[in-house]
KEBA-811750 format. One record per residue (C-alpha): x, y, z; residue number from 1; chain. Coordinates in steps of 0.05 Angstrom, whole numbers, always signed. Layout:
N
<rec px="X" py="Y" pz="Z" num="NUM" cadena="A"/>
...
//
This chain:
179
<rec px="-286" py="+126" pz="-66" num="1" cadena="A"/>
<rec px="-330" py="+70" pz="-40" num="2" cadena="A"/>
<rec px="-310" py="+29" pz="-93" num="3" cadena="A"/>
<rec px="-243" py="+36" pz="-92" num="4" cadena="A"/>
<rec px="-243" py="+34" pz="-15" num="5" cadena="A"/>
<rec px="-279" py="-35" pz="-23" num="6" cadena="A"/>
<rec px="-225" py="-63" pz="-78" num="7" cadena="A"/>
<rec px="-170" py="-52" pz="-25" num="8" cadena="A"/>
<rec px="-209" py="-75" pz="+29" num="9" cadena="A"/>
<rec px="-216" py="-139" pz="-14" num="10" cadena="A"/>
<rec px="-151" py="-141" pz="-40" num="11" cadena="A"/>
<rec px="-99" py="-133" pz="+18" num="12" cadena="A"/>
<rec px="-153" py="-142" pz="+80" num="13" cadena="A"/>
<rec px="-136" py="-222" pz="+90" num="14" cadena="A"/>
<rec px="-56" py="-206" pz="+84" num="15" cadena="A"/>
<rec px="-56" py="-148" pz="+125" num="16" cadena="A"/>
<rec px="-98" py="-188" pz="+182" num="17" cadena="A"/>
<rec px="-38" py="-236" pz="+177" num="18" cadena="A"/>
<rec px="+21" py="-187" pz="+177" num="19" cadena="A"/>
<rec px="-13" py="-157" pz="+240" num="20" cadena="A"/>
<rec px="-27" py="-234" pz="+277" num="21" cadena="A"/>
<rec px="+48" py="-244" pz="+271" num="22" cadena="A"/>
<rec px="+68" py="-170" pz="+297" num="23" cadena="A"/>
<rec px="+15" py="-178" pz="+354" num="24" cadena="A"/>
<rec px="+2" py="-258" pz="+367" num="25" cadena="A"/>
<rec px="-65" py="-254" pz="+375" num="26" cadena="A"/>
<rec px="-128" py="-262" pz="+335" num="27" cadena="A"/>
<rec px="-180" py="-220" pz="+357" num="28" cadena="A"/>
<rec px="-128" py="-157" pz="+367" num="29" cadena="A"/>
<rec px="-102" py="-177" pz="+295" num="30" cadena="A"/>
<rec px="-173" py="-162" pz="+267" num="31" cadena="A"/>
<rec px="-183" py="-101" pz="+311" num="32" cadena="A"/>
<rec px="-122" py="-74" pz="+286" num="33" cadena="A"/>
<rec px="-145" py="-86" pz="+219" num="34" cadena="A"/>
<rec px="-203" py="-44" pz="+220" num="35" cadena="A"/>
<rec px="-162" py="+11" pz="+251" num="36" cadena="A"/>
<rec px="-119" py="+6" pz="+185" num="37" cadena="A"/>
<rec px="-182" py="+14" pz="+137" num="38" cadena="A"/>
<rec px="-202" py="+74" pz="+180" num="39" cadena="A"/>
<rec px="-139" py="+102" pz="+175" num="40" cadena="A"/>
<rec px="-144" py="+88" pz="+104" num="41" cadena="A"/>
<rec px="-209" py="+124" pz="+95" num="42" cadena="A"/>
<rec px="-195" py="+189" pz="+130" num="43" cadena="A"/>
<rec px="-138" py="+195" pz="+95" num="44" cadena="A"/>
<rec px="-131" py="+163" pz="+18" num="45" cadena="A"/>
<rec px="-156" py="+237" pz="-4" num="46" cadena="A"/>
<rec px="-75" py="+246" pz="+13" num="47" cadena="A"/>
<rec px="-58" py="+191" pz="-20" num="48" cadena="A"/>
<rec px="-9" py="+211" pz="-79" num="49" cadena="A"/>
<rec px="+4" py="+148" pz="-111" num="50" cadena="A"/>
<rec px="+85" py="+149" pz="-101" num="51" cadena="A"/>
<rec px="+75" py="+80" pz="-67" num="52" cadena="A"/>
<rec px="+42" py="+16" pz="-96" num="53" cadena="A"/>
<rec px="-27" py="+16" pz="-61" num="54" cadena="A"/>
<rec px="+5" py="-52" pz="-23" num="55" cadena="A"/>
<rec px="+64" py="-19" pz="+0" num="56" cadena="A"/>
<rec px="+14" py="+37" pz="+32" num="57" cadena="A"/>
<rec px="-27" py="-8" pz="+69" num="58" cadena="A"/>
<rec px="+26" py="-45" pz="+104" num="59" cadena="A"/>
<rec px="+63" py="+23" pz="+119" num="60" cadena="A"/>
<rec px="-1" py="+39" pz="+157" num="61" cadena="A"/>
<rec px="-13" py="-28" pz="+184" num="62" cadena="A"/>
<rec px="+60" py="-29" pz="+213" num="63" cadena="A"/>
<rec px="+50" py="+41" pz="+239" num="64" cadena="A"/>
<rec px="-6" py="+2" pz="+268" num="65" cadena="A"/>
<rec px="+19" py="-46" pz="+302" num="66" cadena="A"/>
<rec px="+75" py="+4" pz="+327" num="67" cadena="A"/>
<rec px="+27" py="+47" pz="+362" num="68" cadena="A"/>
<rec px="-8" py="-10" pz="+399" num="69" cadena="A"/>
<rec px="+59" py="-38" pz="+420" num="70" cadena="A"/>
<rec px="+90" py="+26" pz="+453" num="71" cadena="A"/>
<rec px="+14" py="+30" pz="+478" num="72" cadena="A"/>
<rec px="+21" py="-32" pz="+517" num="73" cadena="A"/>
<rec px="+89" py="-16" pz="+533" num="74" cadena="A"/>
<rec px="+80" py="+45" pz="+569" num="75" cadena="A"/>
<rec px="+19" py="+0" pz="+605" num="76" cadena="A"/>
<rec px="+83" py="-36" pz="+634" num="77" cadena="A"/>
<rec px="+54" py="-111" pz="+585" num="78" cadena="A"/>
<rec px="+106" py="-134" pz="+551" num="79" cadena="A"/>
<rec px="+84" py="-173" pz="+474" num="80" cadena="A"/>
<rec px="+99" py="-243" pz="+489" num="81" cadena="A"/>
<rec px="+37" py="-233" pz="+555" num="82" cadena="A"/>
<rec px="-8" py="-230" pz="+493" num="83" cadena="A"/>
<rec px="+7" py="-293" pz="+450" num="84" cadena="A"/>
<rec px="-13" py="-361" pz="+473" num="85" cadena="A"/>
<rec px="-9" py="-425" pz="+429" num="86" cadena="A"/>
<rec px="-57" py="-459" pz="+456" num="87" cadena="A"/>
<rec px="-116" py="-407" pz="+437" num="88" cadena="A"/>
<rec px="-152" py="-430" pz="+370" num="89" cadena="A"/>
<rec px="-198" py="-364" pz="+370" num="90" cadena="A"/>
<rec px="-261" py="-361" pz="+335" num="91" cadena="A"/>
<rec px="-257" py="-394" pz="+265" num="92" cadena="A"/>
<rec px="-241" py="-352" pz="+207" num="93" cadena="A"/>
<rec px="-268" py="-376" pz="+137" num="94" cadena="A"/>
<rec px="-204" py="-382" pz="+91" num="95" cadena="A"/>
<rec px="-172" py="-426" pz="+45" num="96" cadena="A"/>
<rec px="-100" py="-403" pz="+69" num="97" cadena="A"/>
<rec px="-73" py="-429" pz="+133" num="98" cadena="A"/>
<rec px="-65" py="-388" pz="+199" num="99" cadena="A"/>
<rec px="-1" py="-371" pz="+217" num="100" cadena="A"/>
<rec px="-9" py="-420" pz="+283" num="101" cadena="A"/>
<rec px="-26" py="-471" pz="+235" num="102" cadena="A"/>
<rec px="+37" py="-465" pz="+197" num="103" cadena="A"/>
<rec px="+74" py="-467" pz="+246" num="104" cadena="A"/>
<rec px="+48" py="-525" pz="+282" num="105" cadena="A"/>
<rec px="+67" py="-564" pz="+214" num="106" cadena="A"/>
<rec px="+139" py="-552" pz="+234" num="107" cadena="A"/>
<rec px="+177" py="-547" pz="+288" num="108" cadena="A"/>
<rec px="+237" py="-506" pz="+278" num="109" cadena="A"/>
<rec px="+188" py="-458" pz="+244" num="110" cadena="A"/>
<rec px="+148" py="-463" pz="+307" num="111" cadena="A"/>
<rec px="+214" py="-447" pz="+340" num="112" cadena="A"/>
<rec px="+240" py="-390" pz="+293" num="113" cadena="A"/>
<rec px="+168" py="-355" pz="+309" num="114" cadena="A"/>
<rec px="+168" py="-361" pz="+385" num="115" cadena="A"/>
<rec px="+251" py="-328" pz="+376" num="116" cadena="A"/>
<rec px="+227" py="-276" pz="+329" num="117" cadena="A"/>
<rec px="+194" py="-229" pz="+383" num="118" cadena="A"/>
<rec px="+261" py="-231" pz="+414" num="119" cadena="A"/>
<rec px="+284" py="-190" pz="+368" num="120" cadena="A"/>
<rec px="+279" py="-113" pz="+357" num="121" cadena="A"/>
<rec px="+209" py="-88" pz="+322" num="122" cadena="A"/>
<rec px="+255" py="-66" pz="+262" num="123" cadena="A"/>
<rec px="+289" py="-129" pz="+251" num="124" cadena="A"/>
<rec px="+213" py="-175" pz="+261" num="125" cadena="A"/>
<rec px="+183" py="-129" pz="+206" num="126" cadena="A"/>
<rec px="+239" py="-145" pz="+154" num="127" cadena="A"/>
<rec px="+229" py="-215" pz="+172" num="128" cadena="A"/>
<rec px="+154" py="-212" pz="+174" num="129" cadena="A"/>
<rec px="+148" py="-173" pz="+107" num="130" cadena="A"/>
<rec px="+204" py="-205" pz="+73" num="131" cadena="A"/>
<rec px="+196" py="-286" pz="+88" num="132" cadena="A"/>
<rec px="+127" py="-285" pz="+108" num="133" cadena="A"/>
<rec px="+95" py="-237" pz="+65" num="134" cadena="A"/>
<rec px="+130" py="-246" pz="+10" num="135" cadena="A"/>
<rec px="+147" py="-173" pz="+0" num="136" cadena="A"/>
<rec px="+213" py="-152" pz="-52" num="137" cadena="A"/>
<rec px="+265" py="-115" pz="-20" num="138" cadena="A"/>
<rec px="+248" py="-53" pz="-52" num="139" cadena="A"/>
<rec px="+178" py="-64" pz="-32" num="140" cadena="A"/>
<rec px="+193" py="-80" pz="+47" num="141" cadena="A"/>
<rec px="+228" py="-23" pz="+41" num="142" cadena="A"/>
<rec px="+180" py="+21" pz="+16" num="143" cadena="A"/>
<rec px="+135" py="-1" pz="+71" num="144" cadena="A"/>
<rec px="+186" py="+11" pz="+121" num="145" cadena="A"/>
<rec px="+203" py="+79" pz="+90" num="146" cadena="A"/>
<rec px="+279" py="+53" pz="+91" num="147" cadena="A"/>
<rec px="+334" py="+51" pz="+32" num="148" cadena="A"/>
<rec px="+340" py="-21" pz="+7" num="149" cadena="A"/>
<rec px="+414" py="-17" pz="+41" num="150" cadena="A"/>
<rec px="+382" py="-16" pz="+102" num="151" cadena="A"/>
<rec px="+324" py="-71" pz="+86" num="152" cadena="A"/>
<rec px="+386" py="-116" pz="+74" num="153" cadena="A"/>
<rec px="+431" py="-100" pz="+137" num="154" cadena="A"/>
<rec px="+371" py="-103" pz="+186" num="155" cadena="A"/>
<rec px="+348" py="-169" pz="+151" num="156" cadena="A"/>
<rec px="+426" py="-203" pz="+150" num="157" cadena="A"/>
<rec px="+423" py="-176" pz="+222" num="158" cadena="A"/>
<rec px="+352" py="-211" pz="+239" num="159" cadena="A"/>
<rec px="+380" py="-273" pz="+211" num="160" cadena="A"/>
<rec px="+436" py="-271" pz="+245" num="161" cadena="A"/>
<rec px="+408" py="-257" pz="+308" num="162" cadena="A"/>
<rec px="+352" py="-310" pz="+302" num="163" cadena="A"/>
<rec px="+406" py="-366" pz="+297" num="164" cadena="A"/>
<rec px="+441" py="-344" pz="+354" num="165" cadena="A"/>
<rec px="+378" py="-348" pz="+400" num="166" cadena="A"/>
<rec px="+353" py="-416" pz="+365" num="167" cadena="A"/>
<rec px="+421" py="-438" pz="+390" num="168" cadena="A"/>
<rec px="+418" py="-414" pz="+460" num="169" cadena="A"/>
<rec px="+472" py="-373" pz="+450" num="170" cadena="A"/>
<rec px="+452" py="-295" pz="+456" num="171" cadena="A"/>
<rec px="+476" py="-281" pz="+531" num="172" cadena="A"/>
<rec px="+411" py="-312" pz="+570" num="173" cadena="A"/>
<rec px="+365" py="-295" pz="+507" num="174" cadena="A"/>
<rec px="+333" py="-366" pz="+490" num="175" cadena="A"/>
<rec px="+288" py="-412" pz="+459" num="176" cadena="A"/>
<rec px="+238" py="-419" pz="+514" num="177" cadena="A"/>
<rec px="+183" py="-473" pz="+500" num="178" cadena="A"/>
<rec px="+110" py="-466" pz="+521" num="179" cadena="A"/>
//
């Protein structure tokens, strides 16, 4: 078990940190959050039955996550976008990847499309998140998600959709706001 536990831990630990930065915007909570997965992952991989991918499992946890520590702060009365700030470099992590702020420093629009992307519903920023940042097949987003691959692909057509019309300033007082 220790083995094992140390192989995933290794394998998925850097790309779950990242899916979790871009569902919570923040560093240090990112890496918190992380640790709660590979707890949850320990208490209970005895259940795991192998019907997933080992990758699809981890994210499925790390989304359900990141969901709990959202409608956590939400019932605190914080709203998401409190949370995130730009400007904040955090302590350096050791990686030959960049950071998500880093990427999107390099461009603006995708700079842009982040800062938009909270705007839309926690459904429709996992598709996104899993599918164009992540890197994740349909049928493995939706394995994560626990969805059919119908609904990975509306949700997603609908997060795309719904992106543009907020990059364009045109979702009824929902815009681009820059910080």
């Amino acid at each position: 078990m220790k083995d094992v536990f140390h192989e995933l831990y290794e394998k998925y630990h850097h790309d779950l940190f990242r899916f979790l930065f871009y569902m919570v915007k923040d560093r240090s909570l990112a890496e918190d959050l992380v640790q709660d997965v590979y707890v949850k992952v320990l208490k209970s991989f005895h259940s795991f039955k192998g019907e997933s991918s080992e990758k699809t499992w981890l994210y499925s946890i790390a989304r359900h996550v990141a969901i709990d520590y959202l409608r956590k702060q939400k019932r605190k009365k914080r709203r998401v976008m409190d949370v995130f700030n730009w400007d904040d470099k955090g302590d350096f992590i050791p990686d030959e990847k960049p950071l998500p702020e880093e990427i999107a420093q390099k461009n603006e629009e995708i700079g842009k499309m982040y800062q938009c992307l909270h705007q839309c519903t926690i459904d429709q920023q996992s598709v996104v998140i899993l599918r164009y940042i992540q890197m994740l097949s349909i049928q493995e987003t939706a394995d994560v998600l626990g969805w059919t691959e119908s609904k990975v692909k509306t949700t997603q057509h609908r997060a795309i959709k719904t992106l543009k019309k907020i990059m364009k300033g045109d979702e009824g007082g929902m815009h681009y706001e820059a910080r």
